[in-house]
N, C-alpha and C positions, 0 to 999 in steps of 0.2 A: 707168683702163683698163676694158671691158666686162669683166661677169662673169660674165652669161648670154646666154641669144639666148632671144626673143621665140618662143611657140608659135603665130604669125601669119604667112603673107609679105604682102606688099606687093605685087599682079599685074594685070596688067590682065583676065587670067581671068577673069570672070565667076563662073567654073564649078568654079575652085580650092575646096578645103575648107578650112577656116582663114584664111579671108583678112581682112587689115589692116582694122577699121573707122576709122582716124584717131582714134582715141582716145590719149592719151598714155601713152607708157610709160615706164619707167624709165630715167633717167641712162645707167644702167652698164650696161642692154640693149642688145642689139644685133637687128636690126630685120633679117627675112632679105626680097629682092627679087627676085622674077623681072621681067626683063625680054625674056623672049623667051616671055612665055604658057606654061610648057611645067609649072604651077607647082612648080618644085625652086627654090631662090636661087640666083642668080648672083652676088650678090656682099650684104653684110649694111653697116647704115648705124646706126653710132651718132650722134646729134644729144642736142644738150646746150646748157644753158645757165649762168653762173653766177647766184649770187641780188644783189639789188640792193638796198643800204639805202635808198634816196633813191626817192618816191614821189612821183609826180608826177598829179593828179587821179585816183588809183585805180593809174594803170600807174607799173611800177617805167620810173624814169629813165634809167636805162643800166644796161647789163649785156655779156657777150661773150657768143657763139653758138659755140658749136664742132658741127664736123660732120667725123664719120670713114670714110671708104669701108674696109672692110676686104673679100682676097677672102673665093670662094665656098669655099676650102678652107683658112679658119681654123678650120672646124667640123670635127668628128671626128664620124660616123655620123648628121649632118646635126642633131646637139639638143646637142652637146655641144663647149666652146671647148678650143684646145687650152691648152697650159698655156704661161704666160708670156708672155699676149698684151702687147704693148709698144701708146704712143701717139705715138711719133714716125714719122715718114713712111719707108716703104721707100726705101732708095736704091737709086739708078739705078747698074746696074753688071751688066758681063756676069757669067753664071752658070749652072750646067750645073742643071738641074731648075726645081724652081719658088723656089728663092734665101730670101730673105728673107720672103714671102707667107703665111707660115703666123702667122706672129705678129706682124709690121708691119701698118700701115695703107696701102694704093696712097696714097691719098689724105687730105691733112688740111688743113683749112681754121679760120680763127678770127678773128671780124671782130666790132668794138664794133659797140653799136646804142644808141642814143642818143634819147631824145624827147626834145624840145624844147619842149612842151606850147605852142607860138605858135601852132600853127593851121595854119604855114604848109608845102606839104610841099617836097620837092625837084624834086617838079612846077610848082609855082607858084615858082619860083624863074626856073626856065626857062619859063615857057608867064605871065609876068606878068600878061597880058589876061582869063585867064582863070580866077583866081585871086584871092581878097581875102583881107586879113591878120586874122587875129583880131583882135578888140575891144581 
């Protein structure tokens, strides 16, 4: 579960103060986003990875990616998480206020990733012609 929030957003702003330079942050950070330029967060994005034993020319050979949408009012006075943030996904269900949103994730996603170290990608899989198989 995140443990902080990031003192960066994420905006298309130009002209925001604090903004994201794609530098990596931490695991358990949570990453605040504007997406309407206005720069306050609209909603904050934990991304994560696990580690890989298996190394494959330099790159770890598989691993899982996880990525969590959390809302914009899991935060308390915009720098501060509230307590008891959870990592399973809010359920869907009617609800009088804002329900479950303060401590769920809207959104949770978790998919392997895998190299294969052949060379060949899953474009050349589909697009054959254009494409040659490693040595």
């Amino acid at each position: 579960a995140p443990t902080a929030i990031e003192n960066v957003v994420r905006t298309v702003n130009a002209n925001c103060g604090n903004r994201y330079n794609n530098l990596q942050i931490p695991a358990a950070s949570l990453l605040p986003v504007d997406v309407d330029a206005d720069c306050a967060p609209d909603f904050y994005l934990q991304s994560f990875r696990t580690e890989s034993g298996i190394v494959d020319a330099g790159r770890p050979s598989d691993f899982e990616v996880g990525v969590r949408v959390y809302a914009s009012n899991v935060a308390v006075n915009g720098n501060t998480l509230r307590p008891n943030i959870q990592t399973s996904e809010a359920s869907l269900r009617f609800t009088n206020g804002e329900g479950s949103q303060r401590q769920f994730p809207m959104a949770v996603l978790y998919t392997d990733v895998t190299w294969d170290g052949s060379g060949v990608s899953l474009f050349c899989y589909h697009e054959a012609d254009a494409c040659t198989t490693a040595p």
